[in-house]
C-alpha positions in Angstrom: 60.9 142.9 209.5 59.6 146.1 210.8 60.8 145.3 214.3 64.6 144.7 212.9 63.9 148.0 210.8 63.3 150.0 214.0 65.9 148.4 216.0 68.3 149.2 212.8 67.2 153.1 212.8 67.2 153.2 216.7 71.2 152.2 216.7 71.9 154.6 214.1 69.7 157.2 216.0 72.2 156.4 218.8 75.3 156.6 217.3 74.6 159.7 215.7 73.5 161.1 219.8 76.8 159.8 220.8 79.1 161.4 217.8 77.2 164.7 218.8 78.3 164.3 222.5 82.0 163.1 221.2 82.0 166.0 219.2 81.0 168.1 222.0 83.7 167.0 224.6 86.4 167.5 221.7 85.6 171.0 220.9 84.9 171.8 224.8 88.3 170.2 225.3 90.1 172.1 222.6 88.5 175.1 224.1 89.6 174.6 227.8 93.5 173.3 226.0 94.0 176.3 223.8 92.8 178.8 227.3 94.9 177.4 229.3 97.8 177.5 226.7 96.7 181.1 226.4 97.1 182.0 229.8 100.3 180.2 230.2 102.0 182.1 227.6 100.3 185.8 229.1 102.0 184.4 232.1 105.5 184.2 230.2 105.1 187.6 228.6 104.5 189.2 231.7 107.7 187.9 233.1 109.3 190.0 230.4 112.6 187.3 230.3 113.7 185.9 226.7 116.7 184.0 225.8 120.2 184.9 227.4 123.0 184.9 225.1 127.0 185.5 226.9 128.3 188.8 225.3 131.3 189.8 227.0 131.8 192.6 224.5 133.5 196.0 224.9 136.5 197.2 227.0 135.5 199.6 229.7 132.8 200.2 232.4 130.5 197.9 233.9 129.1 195.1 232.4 125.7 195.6 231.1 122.3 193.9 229.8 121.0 194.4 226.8 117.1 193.2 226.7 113.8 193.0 224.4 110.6 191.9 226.0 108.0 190.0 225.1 104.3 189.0 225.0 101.4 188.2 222.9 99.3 189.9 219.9 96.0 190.5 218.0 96.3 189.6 214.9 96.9 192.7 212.7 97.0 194.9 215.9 100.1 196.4 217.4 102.3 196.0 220.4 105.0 198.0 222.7 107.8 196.0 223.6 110.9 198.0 225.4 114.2 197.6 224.3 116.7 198.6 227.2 119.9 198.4 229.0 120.3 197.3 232.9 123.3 198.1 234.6 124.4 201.2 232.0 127.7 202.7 233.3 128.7 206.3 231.2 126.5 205.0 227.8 126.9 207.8 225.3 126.1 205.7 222.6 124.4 202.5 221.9 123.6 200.4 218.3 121.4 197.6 217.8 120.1 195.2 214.9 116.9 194.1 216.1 115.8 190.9 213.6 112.8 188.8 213.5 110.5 187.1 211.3 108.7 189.4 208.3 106.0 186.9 207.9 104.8 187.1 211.3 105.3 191.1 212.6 106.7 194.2 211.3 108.2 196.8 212.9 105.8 199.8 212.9 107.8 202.7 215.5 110.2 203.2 217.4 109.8 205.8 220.3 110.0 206.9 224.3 113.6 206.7 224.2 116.3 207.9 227.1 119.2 208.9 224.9 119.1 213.0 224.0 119.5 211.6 220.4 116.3 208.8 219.6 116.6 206.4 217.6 114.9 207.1 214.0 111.0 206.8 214.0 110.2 205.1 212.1 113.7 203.5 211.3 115.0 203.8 208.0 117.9 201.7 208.0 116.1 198.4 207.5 115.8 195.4 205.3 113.9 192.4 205.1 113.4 191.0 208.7 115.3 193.8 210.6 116.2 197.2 211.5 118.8 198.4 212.9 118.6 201.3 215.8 120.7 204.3 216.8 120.8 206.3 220.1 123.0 208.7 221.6 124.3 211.4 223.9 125.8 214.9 222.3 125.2 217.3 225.0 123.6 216.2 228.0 126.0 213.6 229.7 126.5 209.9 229.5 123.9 207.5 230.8 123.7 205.3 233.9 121.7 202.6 235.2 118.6 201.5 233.7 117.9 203.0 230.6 115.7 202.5 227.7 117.1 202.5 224.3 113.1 202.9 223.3 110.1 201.4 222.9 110.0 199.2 219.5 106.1 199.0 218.5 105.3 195.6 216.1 102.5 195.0 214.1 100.9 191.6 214.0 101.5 190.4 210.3 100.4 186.9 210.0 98.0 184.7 210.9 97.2 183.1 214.4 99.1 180.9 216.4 102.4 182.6 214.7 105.4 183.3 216.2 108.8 185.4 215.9 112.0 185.4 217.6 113.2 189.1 217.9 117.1 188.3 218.0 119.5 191.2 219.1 122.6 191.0 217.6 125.7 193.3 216.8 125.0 195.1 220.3 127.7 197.9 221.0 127.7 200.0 223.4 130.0 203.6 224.0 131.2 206.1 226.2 131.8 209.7 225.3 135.0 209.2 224.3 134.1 206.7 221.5 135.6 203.4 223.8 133.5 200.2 223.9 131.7 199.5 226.9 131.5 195.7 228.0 127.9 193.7 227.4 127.5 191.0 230.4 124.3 189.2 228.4 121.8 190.3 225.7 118.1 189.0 226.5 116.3 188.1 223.3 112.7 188.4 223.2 109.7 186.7 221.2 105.9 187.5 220.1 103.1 185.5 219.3 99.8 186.0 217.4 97.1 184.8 218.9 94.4 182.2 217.7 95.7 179.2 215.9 94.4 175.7 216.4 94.0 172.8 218.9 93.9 169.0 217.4 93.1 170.5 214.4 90.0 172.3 215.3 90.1 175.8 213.7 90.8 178.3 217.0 87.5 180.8 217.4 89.9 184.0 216.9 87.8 185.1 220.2 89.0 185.4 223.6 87.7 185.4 227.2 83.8 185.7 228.0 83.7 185.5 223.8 85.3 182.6 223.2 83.8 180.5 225.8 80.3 181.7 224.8 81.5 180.6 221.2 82.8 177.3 222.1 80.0 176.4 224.3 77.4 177.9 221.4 79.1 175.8 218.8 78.6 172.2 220.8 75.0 173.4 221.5 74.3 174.0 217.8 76.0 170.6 217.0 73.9 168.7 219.6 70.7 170.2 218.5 71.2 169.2 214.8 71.4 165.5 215.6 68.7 165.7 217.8 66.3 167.0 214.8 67.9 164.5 212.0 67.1 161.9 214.6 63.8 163.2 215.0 63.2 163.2 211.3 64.4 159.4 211.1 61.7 158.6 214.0 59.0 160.7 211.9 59.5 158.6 208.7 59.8 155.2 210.7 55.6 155.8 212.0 
């Protein structure tokens, strides 16, 4: 009886040893997953190309590109992402409506702009998930080449793992004399948050040396617990 006893609380001494080590490979394994997903999406970011949409808008002039960058944010910390124009040919005047999603980021600033008139910092013509920004030439001449319509500065909202498209739509451009300029393509951007989850494992909300030292402290802590519960069990079986 006491033989079957001890062969009983042995087995379940060693399935609970195992479960540690399974748990331990799955949150090692969500670790290295949600890293490398990390680093593929700083590698995206850094690349600075969103979605193309065909524009073909406006008259006169060279065809231009309208773009937004980019990349990845802290939550409830801010980030600069440019808003420009490649290929500008005699821009005197430029309008924008910048959208993207509320829950997620906000639009803090807008700022560091080429135009002799800025756009409005903060802008005040907005509305629930947008905003829509105004630059311009009065005096000083028209604009050429690449130019920055400013920097837009967004402000992480919502939790991790979240993300926003920031659309641009009802792009126009203008010359000094008030004429539409044409729009070859207008690059849309995106942002993440970062944290979220991998196979349903809460994420850390740490990154680098930190999360590492988290992930590997958390299957340590794991492992040890077992291995005193199963010391307990061998205590009360003498």
């Amino acid at each position: 009886m006491k033989e079957a006893v001890a062969r009983k609380e042995g087995g379940r001494g060693r399935i609970l040893v195992a479960s540690a080590l399974a748990i331990s490979v799955l949150v090692s394994a969500s670790f290295v997953l949600t890293t490398a997903a990390a680093a593929v999406e700083v590698a995206a970011a850094e690349t600075g190309v969103g979605v193309v949409v065909a524009a073909e808008t406006g008259g006169g002039g060279t065809a231009a590109t309208v773009s937004i960058g980019e990349g990845l944010v802290n939550v409830s910390e801010t980030i600069v992402v440019p808003l420009v124009i490649k290929g500008a040919t005699e821009v005197a005047a430029v309008e924008v409506n910048l959208t993207f999603d509320e829950s997620v980021v906000t639009v803090v600033n807008c700022t560091n702009s080429s135009f002799e008139i800025p756009p409005q910092d903060p802008p005040y013509d907005r509305g629930p998930g947008w905003v829509r920004i105004n630059a311009g030439q009065v005096v000083k001449p028209p604009l050429n080449g690449d130019v920055k319509i400013c920097d837009v500065t967004f402000k992480a909202v919502g939790r991790g793992g979240g993300k926003s498209p920031l659309h641009l739509t009802e792009v126009k451009l203008e010359n000094m004399q008030m004429q539409g300029l044409r729009i070859k393509t207008v690059n849309d951007g995106k942002l993440k948050i970062r944290g979220g989850s991998a196979w349903g494992i809460p994420a850390l909300g740490l990154s680098g040396v930190g999360s590492s030292l988290a992930a590997e402290g958390l299957v340590v802590a794991v492992f040890v617990l077992c291995l005193k519960v199963e010391g307990l069990r061998r205590k009360r079986k003498r």
